[in-house]
C-alpha positions as CSV (number, residue, x, y, z in Angstrom):
1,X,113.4,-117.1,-79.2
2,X,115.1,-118.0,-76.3
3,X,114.2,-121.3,-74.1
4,X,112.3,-120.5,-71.1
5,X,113.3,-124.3,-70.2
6,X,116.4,-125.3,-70.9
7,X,117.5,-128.9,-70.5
8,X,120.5,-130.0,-72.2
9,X,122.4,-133.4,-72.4
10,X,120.8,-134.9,-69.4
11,X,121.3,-137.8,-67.5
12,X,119.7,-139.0,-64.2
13,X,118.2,-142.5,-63.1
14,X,118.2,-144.2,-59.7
15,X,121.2,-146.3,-58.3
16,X,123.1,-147.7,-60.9
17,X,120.2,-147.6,-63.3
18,X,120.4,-144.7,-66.0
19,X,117.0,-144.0,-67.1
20,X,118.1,-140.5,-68.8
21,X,120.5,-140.5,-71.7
22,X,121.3,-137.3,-72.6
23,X,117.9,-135.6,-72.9
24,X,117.6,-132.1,-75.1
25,X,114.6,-130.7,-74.5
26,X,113.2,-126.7,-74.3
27,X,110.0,-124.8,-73.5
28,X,109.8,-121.3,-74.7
29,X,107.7,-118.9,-72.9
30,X,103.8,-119.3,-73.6
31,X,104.3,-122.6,-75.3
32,X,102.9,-126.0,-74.9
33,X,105.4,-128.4,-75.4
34,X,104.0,-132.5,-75.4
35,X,106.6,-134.9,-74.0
36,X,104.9,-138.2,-75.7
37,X,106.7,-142.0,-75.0
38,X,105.2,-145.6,-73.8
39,X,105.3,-146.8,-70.6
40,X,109.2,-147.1,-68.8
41,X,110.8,-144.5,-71.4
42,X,111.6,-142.0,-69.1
43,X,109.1,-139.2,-68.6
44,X,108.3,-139.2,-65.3
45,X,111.9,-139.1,-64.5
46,X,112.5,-136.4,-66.3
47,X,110.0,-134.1,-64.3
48,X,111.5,-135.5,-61.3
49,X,115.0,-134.1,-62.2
50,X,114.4,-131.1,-64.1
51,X,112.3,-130.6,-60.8
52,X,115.3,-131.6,-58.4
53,X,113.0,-134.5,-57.1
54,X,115.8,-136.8,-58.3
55,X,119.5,-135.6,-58.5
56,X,121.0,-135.4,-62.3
57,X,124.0,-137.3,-63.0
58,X,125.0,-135.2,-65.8
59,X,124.2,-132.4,-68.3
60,X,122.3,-128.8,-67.2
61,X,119.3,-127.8,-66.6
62,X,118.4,-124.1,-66.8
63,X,115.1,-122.2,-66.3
64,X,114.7,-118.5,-67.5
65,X,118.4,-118.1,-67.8
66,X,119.0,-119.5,-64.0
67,X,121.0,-122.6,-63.5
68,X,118.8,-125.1,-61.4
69,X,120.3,-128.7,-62.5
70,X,121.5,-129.4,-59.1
71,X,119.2,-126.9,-57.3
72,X,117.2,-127.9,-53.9
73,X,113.4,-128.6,-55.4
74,X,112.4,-125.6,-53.1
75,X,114.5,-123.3,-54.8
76,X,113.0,-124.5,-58.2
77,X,109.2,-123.8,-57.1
78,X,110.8,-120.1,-56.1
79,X,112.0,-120.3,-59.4
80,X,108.5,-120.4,-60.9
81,X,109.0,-123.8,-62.3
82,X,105.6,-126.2,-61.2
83,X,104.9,-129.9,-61.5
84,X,101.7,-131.5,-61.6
85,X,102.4,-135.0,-61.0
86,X,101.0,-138.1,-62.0
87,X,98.7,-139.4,-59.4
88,X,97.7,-136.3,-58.0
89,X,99.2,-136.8,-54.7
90,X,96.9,-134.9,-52.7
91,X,96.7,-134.9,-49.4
92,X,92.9,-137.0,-48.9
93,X,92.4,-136.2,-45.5
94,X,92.4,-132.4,-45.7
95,X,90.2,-130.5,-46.9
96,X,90.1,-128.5,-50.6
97,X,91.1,-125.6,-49.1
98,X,93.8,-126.6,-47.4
99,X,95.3,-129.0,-50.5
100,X,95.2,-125.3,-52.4
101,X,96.7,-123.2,-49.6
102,X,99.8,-125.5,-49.6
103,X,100.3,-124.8,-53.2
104,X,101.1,-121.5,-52.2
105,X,103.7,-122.4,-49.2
106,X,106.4,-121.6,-51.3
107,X,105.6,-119.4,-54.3
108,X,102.9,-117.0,-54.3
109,X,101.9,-116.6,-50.4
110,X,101.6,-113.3,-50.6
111,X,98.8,-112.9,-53.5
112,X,96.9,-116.4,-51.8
113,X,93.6,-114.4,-51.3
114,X,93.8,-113.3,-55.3
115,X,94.8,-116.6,-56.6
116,X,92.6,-118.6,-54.3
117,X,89.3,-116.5,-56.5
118,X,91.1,-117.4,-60.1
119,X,91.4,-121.3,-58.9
120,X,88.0,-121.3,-58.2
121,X,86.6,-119.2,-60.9
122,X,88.4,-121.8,-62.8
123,X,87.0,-124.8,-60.8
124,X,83.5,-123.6,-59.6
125,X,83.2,-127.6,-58.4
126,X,86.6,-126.7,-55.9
127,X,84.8,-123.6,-54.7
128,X,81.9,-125.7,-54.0
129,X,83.9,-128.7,-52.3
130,X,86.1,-126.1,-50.1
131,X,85.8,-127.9,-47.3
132,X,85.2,-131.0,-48.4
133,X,87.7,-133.9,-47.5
134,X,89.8,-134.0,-50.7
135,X,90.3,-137.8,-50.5
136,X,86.2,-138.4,-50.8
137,X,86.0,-136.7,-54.4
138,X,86.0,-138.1,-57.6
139,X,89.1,-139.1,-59.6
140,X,88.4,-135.5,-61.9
141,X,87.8,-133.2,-59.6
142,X,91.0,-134.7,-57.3
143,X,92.2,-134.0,-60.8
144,X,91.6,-130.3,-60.7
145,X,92.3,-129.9,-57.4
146,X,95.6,-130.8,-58.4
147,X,95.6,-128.5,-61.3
148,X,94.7,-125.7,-58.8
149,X,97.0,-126.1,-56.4
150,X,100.0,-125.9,-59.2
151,X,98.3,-122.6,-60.4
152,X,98.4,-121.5,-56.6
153,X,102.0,-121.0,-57.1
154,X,101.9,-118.6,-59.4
155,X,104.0,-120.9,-62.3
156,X,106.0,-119.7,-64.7
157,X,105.8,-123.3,-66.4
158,X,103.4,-125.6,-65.4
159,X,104.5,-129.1,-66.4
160,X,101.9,-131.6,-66.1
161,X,102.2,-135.4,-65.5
162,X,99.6,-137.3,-67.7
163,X,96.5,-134.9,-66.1
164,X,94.3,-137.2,-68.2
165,X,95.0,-140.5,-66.3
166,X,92.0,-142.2,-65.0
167,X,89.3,-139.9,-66.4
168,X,86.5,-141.0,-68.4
169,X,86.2,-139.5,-72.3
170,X,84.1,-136.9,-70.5
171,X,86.5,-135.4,-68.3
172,X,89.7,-136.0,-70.5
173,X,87.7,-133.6,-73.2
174,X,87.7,-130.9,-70.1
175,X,91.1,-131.2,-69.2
176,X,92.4,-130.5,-72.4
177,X,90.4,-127.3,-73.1
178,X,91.5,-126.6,-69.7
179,X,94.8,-126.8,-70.9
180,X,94.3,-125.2,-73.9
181,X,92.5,-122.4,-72.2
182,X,95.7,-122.1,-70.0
183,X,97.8,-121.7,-72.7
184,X,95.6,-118.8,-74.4
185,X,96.4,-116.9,-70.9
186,X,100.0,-117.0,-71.6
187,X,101.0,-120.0,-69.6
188,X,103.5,-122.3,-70.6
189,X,103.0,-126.0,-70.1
190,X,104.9,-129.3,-70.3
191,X,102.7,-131.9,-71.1
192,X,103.3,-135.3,-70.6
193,X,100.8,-137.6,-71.9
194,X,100.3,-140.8,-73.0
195,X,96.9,-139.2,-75.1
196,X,98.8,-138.8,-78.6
197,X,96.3,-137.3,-80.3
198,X,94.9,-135.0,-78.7
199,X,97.9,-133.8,-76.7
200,X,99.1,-133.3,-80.4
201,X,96.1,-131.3,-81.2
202,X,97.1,-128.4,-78.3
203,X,100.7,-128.2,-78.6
204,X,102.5,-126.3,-79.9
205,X,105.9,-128.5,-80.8
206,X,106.8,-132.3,-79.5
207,X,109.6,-134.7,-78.3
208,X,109.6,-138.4,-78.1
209,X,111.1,-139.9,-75.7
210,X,112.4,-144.0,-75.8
211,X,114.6,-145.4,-73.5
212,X,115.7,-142.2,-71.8
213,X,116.5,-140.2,-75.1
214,X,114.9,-138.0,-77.3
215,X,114.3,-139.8,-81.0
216,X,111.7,-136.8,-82.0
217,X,111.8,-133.6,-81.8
218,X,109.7,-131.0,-83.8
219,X,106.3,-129.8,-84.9
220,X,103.3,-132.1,-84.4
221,X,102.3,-132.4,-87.9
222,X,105.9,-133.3,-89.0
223,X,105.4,-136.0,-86.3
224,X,101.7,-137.0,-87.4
225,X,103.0,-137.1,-91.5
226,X,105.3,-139.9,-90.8
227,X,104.1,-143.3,-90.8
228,X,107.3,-145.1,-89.7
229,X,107.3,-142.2,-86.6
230,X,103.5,-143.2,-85.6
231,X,104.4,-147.0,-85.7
232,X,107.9,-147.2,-84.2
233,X,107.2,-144.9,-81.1
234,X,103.5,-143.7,-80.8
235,X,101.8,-146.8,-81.8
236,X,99.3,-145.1,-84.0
């Protein structure tokens, strides 16, 4: 089956520093795909350039056939291509409403009315909260407004940047069926998450990254079998 996201020997860091050292990595279509690694080994950075957040210094990056390694990170939202990133980064001091409508600047304006009813048939607690400041809500349902303003832009691929951060065992339980229950409508997802296991438990294959390069890449029980894997990278 052809990649839905391509990414092929790339390299990118900041200044002099490479972070990325020749990354391989694909998405299919409908997937969920865990991006797993410690602290410092690159994951974030990753997003940021597949996302044309941060230039790449090397390799290609391509997304439903479409070249977008060097693309304006405008022109990769047109594409369909949708990060979630870690910390949230909503804007506290508008409202829930507003957060969401901004997720549909770019992508998906036209269908905002439609899409604005599935976000919060997905979140009832957003459709509550509409106009509720966005910085006075709890770390999960910032969380979700998050989520919701991705799915506001209609994504092809919705990569998400450790969604679980922060929450309590509760909430972490409810983000991954949320993600699961993503998935079962077709959605492709990127997860990056420090939350082996049960990232492992959804998806679908799985990379591991270390020091800016892919030392794993395959299904998640090949992963979970071997010992010397679980020690050396995941800590398990």
């Amino acid at each position: 089956m052809t990649a839905l996201l391509d990414i092929q020997g790339l390299r990118g860091g900041y200044g002099r520093v490479e972070v990325l050292r020749g990354v391989d990595l694909q998405v299919r279509d409908g997937e969920i795909v865990a991006l797993l690694g410690s602290n410092g080994a690159g994951k974030s950075t990753l997003n940021n350039t597949v996302c044309g957040i941060v230039p790449a210094w090397g390799g290609r990056v391509s997304f439903d056939g479409r070249e977008l390694t060097r693309a304006h990170y405008r022109d990769v939202v047109k594409a369909g291509l949708i990060q979630v990133p870690e910390g949230r980064k909503i804007f506290p001091n508008l409202t829930v409403l507003e957060n969401l409508e901004l997720g549909s600047f770019t992508r998906g304006r036209e269908r905002r009315a439609a899409n604005l009813e599935r976000v919060f048939a997905t979140f009832p607690r957003l459709a509550e909260r509409r106009a509720q400041k966005a910085g006075t809500m709890s770390g999960g349902e910032q969380q979700m407004l998050a989520i919701g303003r991705g799915l506001m832009a209609e994504p092809r691929l919705l990569i998400l940047d450790e969604p679980s951060l922060g929450l309590s065992p509760l909430l972490v339980e409810e983000m991954f069926a949320l993600i699961r229950r993503l998935h079962e409508e077709g959605l492709a997802v990127l997860l990056v998450e420090q939350n082996v296991g049960q990232s492992l438990e959804i998806a679908d294959r799985a990379y591991v990254l270390e020091n800016g390069a892919v030392r794993f890449a395959g299904a998640p029980a090949e992963l979970l079998a071997s010992t010397e894997l679980k020690q050396a990278y995941l800590g398990l």
